[in-house]
C-alpha positions as CSV (number, residue, x, y, z in Angstrom):
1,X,20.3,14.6,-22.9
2,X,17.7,12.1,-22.8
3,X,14.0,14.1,-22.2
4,X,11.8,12.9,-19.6
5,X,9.6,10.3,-20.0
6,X,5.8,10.4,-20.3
7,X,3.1,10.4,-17.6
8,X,1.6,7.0,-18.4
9,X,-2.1,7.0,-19.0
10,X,-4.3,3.6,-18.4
11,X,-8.3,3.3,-19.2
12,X,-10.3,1.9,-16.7
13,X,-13.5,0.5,-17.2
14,X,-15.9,3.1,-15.6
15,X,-16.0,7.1,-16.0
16,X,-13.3,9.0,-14.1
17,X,-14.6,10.5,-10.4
18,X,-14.3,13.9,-10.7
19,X,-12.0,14.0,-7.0
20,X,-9.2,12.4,-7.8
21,X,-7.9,11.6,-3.9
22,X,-10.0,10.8,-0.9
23,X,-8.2,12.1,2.3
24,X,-9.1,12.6,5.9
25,X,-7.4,14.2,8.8
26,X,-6.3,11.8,11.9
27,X,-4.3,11.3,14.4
28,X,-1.4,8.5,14.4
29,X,0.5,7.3,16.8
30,X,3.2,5.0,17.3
31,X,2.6,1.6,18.4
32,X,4.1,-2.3,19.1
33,X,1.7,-5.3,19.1
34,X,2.8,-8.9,19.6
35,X,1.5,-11.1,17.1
36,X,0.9,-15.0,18.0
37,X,2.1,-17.7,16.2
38,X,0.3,-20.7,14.7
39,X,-2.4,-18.4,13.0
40,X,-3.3,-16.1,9.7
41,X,-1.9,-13.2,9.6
42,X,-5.5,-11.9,9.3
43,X,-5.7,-13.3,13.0
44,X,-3.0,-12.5,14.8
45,X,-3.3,-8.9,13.2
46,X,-7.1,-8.9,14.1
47,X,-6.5,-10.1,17.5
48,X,-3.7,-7.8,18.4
49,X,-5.9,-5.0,17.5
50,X,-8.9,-5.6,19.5
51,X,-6.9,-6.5,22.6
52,X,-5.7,-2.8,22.1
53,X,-8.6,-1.3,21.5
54,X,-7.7,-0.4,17.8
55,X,-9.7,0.2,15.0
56,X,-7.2,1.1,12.2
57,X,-3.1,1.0,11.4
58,X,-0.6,0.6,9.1
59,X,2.0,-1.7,10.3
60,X,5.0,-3.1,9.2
61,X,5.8,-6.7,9.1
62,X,9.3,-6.2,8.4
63,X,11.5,-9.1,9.7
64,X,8.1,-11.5,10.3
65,X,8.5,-15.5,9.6
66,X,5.8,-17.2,7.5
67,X,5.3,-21.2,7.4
68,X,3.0,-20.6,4.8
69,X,3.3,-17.0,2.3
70,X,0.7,-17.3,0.0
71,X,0.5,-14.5,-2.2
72,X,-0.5,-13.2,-6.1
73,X,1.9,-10.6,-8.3
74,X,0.1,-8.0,-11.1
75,X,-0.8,-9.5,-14.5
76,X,-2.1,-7.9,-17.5
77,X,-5.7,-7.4,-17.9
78,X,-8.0,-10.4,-18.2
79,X,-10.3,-9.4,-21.0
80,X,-13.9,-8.2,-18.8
81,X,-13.1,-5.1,-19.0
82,X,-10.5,-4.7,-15.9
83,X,-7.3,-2.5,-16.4
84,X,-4.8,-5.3,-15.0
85,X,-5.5,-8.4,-12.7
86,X,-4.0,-10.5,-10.4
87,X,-1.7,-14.0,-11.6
88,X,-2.4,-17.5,-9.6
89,X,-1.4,-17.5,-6.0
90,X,2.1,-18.4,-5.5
91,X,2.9,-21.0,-2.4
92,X,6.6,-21.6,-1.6
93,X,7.2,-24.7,-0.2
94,X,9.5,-23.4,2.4
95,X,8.9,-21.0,5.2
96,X,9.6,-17.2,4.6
97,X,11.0,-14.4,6.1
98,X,9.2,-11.2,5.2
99,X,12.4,-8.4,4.4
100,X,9.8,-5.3,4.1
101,X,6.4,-5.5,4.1
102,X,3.0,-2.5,4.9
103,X,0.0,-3.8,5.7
104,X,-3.2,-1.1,5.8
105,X,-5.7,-2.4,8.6
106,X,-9.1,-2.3,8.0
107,X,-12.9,-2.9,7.4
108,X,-14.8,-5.1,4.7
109,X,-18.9,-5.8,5.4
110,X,-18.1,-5.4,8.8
111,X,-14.7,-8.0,9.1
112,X,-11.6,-7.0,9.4
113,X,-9.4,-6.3,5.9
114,X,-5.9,-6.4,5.1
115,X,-4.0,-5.1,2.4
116,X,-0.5,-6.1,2.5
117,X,2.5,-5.8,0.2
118,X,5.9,-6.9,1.2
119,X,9.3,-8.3,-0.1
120,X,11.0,-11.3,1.4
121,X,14.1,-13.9,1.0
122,X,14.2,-16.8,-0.9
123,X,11.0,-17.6,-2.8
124,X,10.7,-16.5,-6.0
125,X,9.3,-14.5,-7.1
126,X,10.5,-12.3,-4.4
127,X,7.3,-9.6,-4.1
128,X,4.2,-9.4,-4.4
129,X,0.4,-9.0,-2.8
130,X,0.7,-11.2,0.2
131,X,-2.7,-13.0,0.9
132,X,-3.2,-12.4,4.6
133,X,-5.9,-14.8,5.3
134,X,-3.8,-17.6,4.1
135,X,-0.5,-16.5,5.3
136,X,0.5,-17.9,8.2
137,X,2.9,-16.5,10.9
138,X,5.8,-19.5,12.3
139,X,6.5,-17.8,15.5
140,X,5.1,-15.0,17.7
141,X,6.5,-11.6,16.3
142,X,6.5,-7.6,17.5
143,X,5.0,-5.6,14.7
144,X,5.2,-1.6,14.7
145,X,3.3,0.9,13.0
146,X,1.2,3.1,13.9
147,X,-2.1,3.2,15.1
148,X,-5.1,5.8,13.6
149,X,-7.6,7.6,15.3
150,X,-10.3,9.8,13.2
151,X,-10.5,8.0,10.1
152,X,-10.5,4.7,8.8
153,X,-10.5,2.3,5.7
154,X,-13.4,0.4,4.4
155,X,-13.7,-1.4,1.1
156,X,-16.2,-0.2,-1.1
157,X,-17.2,-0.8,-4.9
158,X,-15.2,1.9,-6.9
159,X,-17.2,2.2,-10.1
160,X,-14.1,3.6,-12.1
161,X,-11.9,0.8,-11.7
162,X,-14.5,-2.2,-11.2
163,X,-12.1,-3.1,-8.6
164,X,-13.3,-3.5,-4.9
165,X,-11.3,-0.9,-3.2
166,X,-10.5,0.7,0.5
167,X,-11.8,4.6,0.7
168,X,-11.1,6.6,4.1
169,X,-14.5,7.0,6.2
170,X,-14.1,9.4,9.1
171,X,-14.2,8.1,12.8
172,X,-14.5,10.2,16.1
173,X,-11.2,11.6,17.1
174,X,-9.7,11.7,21.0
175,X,-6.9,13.5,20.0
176,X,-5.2,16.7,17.9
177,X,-5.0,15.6,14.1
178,X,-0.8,15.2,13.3
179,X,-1.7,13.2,9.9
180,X,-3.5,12.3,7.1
181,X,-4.9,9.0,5.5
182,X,-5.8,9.5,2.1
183,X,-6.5,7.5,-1.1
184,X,-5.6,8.3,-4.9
185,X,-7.0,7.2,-8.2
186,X,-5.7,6.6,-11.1
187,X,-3.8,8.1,-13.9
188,X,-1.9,11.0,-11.6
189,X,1.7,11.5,-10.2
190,X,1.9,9.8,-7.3
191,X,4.3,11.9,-5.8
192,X,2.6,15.2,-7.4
193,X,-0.8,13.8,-6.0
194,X,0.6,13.2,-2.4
195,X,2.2,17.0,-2.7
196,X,-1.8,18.3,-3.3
197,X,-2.9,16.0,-0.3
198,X,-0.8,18.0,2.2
199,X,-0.5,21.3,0.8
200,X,-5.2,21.2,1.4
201,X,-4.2,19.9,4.7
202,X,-1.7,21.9,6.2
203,X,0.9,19.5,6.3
204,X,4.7,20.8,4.8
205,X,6.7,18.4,6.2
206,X,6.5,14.8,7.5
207,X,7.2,10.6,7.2
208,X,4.5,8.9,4.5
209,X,3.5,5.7,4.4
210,X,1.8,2.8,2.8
211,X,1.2,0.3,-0.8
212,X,-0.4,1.1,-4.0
213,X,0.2,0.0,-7.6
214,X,1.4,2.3,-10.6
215,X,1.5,2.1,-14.5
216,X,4.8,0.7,-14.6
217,X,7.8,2.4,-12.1
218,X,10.3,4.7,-13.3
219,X,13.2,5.1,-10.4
220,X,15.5,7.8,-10.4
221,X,18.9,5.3,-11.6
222,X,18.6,2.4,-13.8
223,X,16.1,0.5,-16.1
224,X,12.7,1.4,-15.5
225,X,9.9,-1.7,-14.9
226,X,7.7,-1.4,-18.0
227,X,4.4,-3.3,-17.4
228,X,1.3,-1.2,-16.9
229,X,0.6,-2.8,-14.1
230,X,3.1,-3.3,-11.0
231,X,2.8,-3.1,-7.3
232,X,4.5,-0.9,-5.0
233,X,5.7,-0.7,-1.3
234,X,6.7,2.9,0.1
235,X,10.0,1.6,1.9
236,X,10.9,5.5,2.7
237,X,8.7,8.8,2.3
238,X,9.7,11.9,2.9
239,X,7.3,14.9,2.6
240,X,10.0,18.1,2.7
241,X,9.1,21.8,2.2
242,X,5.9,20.4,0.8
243,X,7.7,18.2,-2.1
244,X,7.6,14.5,-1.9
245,X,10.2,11.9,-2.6
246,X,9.7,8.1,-2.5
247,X,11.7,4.8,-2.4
248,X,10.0,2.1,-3.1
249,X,10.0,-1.2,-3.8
250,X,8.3,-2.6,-7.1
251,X,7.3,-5.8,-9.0
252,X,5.7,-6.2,-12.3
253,X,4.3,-9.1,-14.8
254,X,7.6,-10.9,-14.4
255,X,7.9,-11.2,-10.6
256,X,11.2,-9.4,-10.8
257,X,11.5,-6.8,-8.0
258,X,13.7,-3.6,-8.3
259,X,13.8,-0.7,-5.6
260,X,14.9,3.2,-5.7
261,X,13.5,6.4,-5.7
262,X,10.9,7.1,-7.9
263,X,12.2,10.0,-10.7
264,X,9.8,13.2,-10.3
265,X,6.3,13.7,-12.1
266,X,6.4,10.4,-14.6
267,X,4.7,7.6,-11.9
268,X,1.1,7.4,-12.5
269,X,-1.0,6.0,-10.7
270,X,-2.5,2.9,-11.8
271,X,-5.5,1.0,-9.8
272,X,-4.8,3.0,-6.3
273,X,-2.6,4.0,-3.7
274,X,-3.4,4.2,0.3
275,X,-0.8,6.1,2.1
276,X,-0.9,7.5,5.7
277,X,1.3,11.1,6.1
278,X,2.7,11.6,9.6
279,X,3.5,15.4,9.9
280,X,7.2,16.0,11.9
């Protein structure tokens, strides 16, 4: 039998914070906006959420049509002292259609922040970190999600990756907490470190949520992706009896995008991970 493989480490830049998650208590609840057409999708997300009074979500833009996608894939480390890094933006000539895609909803020096990772038809490569504030939507579209009440995410300077990352701030809360929106650092489980989130909250059994990156993906069938770097989109999460499992959707160095559920205990963490759990 072929043994397990090994939790993959990465070395950041700065020392390790000694909590290794950030996660708050909220209330989510479903909701549909209609996006306008014609605009960013930094816009028409920022304008959909004002007109209903939101201040944070995680929506999905599964289905959406782009006239422009701009968008960037992981590449390996660029020699100042960063972990990994970001390859040129990608532009397809051709409109889009987004197959999957999260976007986290937030706050940057007081502006509203996206963070969006999605799959899509056509354009190669065919994943990636999609560059809301130079994507453009074709035609009006209903996104759902979920809108979050009691905590929110704001980018702030994380000194052990160098990189410029969203951490949960707490927010006044109208209603009884049903969830949790929580951040992980590196170098941990992902599935393990989303198991300790719920077990301090409570929370046995429920529907997660969200984007992150991890030192390379290992899935439960077939050929893992090997760079220390890739990207990931939670397609399905399932928090049962207070173990996690998670299919995702992952791209690497090369652009090329697998999918599958992650095999138990070997998928570190790389950079960060922002996921919302929505106790059932």
């Amino acid at each position: 039998m072929t043994p397990p493989p090994a939790l993959r480490q990465i070395t950041h830049p700065g020392a390790p914070a000694q909590a290794r998650d950030a996660a708050l208590p909220c209330h989510a609840q479903p909701v549909t906006l209609t996006l306008r057409a014609g605009v960013t999708v930094t816009q028409a997300i920022t304008d959909a959420l004002a007109q209903a009074g939101i201040q944070a979500a995680y929506l999905r833009l599964d289905g959406a049509v782009l006239s422009a996608l701009r968008f960037v894939i992981p590449a390996p480390a660029p020699g100042d002292g960063h972990a990994a890094w970001y390859s040129r933006t990608y532009a397809p000539a051709q409109p889009v259609r987004l197959s999957q895609a999260g976007v986290h909803a937030g706050w940057r020096d007081g502006a509203r922040f996206l963070h969006c990772h999605g799959l899509w038809d056509g354009a190669a490569p065919v994943m990636g970190h999609v560059l809301c504030p130079e994507s453009i939507l074709a035609e009006p579209f209903e996104v759902t999600g979920w809108a979050i009440d009691g905590a929110n995410l704001h980018v702030a300077h994380d000194p052990e990756t160098e990189f410029s990352l969203f951490q949960p701030k707490p927010t006044p809360v109208a209603a009884t907490p049903n969830a949790i929106l929580a951040t992980l650092r590196p170098n941990q489980d992902i599935g393990q470190a989303l198991a300790r989130v719920a077990a301090r909250h409570g929370m046995e059994n429920g529907r997660i949520h969200g984007i992150g990156s991890l030192i390379g993906t290992c899935f439960q069938d077939g050929a893992p992706l090997e760079s220390y770097a890739t990207e990931i989109l939670i397609r399905d999460g399932r928090l049962q009896n207070g173990k996690v499992a998670l299919d995702v959707a992952s791209v690497g160095f090369d652009g090329v995008a697998r999918t599958g559920w992650l095999r138990p205990d070997v998928n570190a963490v790389c950079v960060t991970a922002e996921v919302l759990l929505v106790g059932i």
